[in-house]
Backbone bond lengths (Angstrom), bond angles and torsions (degrees), N, CA, C in turn:
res aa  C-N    CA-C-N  psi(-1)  N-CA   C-N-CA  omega(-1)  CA-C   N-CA-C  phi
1 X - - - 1.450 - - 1.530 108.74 -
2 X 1.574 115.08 132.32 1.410 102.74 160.68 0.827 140.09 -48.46
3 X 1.068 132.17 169.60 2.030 147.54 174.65 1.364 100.58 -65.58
4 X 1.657 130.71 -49.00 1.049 134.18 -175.74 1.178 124.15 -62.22
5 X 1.888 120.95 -43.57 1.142 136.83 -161.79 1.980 87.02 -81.83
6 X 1.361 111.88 -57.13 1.407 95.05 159.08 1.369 134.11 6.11
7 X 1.602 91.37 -90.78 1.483 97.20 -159.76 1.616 108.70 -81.57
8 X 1.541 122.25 0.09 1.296 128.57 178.92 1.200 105.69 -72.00
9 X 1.715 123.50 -43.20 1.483 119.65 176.33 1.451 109.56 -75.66
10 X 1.517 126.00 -43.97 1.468 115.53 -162.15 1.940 92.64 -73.78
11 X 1.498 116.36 -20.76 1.566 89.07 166.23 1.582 127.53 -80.18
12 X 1.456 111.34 14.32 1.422 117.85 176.00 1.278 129.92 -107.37
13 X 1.648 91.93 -32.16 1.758 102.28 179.95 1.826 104.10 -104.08
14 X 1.336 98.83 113.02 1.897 117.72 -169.42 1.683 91.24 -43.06
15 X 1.367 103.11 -47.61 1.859 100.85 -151.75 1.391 113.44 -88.47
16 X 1.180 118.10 -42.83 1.858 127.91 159.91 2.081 99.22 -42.04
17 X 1.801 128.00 -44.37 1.048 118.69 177.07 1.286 129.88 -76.70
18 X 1.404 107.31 -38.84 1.595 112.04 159.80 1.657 125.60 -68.34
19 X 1.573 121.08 -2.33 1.733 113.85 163.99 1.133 77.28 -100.10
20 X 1.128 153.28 -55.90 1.963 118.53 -157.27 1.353 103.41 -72.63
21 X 0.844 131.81 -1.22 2.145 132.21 -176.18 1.739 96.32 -107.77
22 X 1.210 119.41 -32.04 1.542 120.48 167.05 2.001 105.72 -73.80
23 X 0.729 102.72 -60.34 1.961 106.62 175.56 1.650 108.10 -37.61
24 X 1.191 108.19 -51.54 1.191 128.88 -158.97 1.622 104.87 -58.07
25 X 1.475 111.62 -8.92 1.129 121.16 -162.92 1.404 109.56 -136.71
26 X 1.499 106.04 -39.49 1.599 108.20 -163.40 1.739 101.12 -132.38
27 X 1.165 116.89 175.87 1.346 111.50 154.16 1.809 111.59 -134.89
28 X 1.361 94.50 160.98 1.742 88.17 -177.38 1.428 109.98 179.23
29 X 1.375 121.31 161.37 1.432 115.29 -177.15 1.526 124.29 -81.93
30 X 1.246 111.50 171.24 1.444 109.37 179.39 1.908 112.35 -37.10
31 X 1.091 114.61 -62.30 1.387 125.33 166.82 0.885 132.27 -41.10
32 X 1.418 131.74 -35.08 1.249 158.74 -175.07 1.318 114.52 -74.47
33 X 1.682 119.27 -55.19 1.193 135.42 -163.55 1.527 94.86 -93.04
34 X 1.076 131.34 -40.73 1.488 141.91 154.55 1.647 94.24 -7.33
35 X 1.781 71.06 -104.05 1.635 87.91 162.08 1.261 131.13 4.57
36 X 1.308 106.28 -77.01 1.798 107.67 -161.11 1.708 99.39 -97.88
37 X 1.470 130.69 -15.51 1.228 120.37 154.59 1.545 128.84 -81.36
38 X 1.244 100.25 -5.23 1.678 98.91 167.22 1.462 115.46 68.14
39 X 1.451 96.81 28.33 1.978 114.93 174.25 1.272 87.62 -102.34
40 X 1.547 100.40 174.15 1.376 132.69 -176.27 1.675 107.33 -87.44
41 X 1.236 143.89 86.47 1.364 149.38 161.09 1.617 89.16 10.91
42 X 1.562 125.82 -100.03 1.343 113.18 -148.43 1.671 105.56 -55.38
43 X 0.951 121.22 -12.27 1.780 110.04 179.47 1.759 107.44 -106.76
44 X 1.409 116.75 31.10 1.336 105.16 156.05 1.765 77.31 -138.12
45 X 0.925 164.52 78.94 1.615 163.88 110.57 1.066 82.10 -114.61
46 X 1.666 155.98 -81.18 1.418 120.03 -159.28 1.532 137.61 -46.14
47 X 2.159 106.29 -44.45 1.438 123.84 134.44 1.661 121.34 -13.89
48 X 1.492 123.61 -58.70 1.030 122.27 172.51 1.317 146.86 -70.62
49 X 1.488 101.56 -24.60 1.316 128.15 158.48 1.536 117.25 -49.09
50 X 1.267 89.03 -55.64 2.424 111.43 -178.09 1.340 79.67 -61.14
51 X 1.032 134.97 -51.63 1.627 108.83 -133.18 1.971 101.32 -114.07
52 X 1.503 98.10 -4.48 1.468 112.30 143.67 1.988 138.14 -62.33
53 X 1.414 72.18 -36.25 1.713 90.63 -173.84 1.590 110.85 -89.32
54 X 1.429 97.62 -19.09 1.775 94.39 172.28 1.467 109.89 -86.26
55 X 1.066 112.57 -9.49 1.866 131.97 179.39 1.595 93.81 78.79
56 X 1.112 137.14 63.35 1.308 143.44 162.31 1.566 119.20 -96.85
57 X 1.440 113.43 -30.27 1.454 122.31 155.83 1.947 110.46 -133.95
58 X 1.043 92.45 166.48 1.720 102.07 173.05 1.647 98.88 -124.95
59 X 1.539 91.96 157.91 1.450 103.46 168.14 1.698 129.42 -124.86
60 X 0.857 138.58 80.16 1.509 139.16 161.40 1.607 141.63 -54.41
61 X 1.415 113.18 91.86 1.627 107.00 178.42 1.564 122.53 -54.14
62 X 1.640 102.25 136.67 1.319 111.06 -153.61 1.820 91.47 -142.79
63 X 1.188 98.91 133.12 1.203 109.33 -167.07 2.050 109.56 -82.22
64 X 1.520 85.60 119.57 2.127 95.38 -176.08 1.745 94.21 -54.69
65 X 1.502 105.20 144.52 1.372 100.75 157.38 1.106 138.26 -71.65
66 X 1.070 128.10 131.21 1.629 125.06 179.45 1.433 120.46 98.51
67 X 1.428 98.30 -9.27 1.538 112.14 -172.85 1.304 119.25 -91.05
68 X 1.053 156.26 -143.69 1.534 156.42 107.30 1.660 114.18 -94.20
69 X 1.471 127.46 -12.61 1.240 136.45 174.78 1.763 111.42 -83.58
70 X 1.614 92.62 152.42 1.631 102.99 -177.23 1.217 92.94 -105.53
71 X 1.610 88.26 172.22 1.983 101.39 174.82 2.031 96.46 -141.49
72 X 0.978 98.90 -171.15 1.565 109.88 -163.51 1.179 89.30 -122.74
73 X 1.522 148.24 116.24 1.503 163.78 -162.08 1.462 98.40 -123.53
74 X 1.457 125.61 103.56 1.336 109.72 174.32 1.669 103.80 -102.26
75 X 1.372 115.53 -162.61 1.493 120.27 -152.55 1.529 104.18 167.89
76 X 1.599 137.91 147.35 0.863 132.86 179.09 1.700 106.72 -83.70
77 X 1.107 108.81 155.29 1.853 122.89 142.84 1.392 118.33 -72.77
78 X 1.513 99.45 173.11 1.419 100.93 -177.98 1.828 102.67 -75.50
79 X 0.894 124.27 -24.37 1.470 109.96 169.35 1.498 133.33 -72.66
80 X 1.314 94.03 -21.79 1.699 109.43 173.53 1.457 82.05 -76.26
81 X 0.866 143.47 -65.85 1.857 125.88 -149.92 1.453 94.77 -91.07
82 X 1.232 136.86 -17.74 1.703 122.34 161.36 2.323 105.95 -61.87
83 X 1.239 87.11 -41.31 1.387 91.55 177.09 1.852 125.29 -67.27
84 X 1.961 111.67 -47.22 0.852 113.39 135.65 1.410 140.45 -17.63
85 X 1.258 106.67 -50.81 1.725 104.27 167.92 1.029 129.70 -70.53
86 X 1.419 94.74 -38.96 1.899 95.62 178.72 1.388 118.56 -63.26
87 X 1.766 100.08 -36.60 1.433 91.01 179.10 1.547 120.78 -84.82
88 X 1.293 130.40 5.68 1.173 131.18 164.97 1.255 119.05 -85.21
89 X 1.226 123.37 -13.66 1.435 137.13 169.23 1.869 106.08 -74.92
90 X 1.431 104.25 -42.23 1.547 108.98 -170.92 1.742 94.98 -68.22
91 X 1.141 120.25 -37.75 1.668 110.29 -168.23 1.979 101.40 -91.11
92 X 0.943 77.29 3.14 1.764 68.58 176.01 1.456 94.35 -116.44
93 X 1.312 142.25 -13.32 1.475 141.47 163.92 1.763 102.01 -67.58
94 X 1.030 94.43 -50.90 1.988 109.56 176.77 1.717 104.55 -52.38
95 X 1.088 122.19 -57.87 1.423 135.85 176.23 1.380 99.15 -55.80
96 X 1.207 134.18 -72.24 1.559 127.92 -154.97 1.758 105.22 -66.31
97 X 1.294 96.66 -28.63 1.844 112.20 163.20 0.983 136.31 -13.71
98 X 1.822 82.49 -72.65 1.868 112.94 -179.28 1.459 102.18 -78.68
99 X 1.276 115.88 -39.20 1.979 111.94 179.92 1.133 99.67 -67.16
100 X 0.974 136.27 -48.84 1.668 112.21 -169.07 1.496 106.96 -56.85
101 X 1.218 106.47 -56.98 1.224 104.06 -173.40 1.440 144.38 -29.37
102 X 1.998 82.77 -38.49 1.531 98.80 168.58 1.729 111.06 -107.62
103 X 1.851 107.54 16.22 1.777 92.27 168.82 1.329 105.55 90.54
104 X 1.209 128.49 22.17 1.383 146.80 167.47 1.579 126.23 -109.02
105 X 1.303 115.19 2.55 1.567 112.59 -169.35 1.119 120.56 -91.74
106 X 1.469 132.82 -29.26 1.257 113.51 167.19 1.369 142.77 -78.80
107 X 1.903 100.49 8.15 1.545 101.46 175.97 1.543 87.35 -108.83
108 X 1.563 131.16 -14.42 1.536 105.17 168.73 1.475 112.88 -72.70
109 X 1.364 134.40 -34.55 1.231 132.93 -160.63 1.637 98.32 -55.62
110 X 1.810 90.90 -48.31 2.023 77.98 -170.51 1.420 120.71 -77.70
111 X 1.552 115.58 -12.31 1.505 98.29 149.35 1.330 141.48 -73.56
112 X 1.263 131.40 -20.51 1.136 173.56 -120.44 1.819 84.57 -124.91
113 X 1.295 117.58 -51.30 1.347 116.15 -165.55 1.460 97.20 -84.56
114 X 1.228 111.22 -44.11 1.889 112.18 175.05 1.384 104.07 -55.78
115 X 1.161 131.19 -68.47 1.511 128.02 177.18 1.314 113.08 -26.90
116 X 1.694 116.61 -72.65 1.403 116.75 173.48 1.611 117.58 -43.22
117 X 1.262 135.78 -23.54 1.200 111.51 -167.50 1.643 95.60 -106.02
118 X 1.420 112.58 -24.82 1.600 98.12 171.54 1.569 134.81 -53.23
119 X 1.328 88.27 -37.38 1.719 97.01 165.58 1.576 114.52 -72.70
120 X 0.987 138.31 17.65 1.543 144.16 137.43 1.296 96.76 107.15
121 X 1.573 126.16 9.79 1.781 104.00 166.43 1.808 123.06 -92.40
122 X 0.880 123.47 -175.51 1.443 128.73 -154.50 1.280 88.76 -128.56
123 X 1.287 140.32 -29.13 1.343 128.31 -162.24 1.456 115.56 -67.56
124 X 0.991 129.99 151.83 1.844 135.85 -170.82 1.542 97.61 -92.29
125 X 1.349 133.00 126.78 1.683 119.29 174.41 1.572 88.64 -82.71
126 X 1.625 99.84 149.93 1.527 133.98 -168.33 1.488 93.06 -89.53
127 X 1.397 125.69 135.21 1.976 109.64 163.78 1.931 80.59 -99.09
C-alpha cells in the first residue's frame, strides 16, 4: 500500500490514528494502550493487528515482572515512524489551514515549529 493511501485512512479512522500517535511515543500492550487510550481492548488488538500487517508496528513477547506469564509489547518500525511523520505533518498542515483561515497562522506556525523540533526532529514543516 502506498504512503499516501496510508495516511488517507489513518486520517479517517480516529482509533487506528491515535495507536500510531500513542507508539510514536510509548510502547505497550494491547491492554495497556487500551488502558491509557480509553478504547475498548478488543477494538484496539484488532487496530493492532491492521496496523501490524501493514508493518507499521511490530510486536514482541516480553516477560511481566514477577510473573511467569508473557505479554505482546508492541512498538513502531522504522516505517511506522517514517509514516508517523507524514501523518503528523498532514494534521498540523490541517491545523495551520483552519488558522489561517481565521488570521491565526503565523503565530501558530512558530509554535507549531517549536513543537516540531522539541520532539527531536530536524525537519522544517512546509506551509
Amino acid at each position: 500500500m502506498k504512503e499516501s493511501e496510508l495516511i488517507k485512512i489513518l486520517m479517517t479512522r480516529k482509533n487506528l490514528k491515535d495507536l500510531l500517535l500513542y507508539l510514536g511515543n510509548n510502547q505497550g500492550s494491547s491492554y495497556d494502550i487500551a488502558k491509557h487510550l480509553g478504547i475498548g481492548y478488543g477494538e484496539v488488538y484488532r487496530n493492532m493487528k491492521i496496523l501490524e500487517k501493514w508493518g507499521l508496528i511490530e510486536g514482541r513477547e516480553e516477560r511481566v515482572e514477577g510473573k511467569l506469564m508473557l505479554k505482546k509489547v508492541y512498538r513502531l518500525t522504522k516505517k511506522g515512524e517514517k509514516i508517523l511523520n507524514l501523518l503528523r505533518d498532514k494534521i498540523i498542515k490541517r491545523t495551520v489551514a483552519y488558522f489561517d483561515s481565521v488570521g491565526l497562522s503565523e503565530d501558530l506556525w512558530r509554535e507549531l515549529e517549536k513543537l516540531r523540533h522539541s520532539k527531536g526532529s530536524n525537519k522544517k514543516i512546509q506551509k
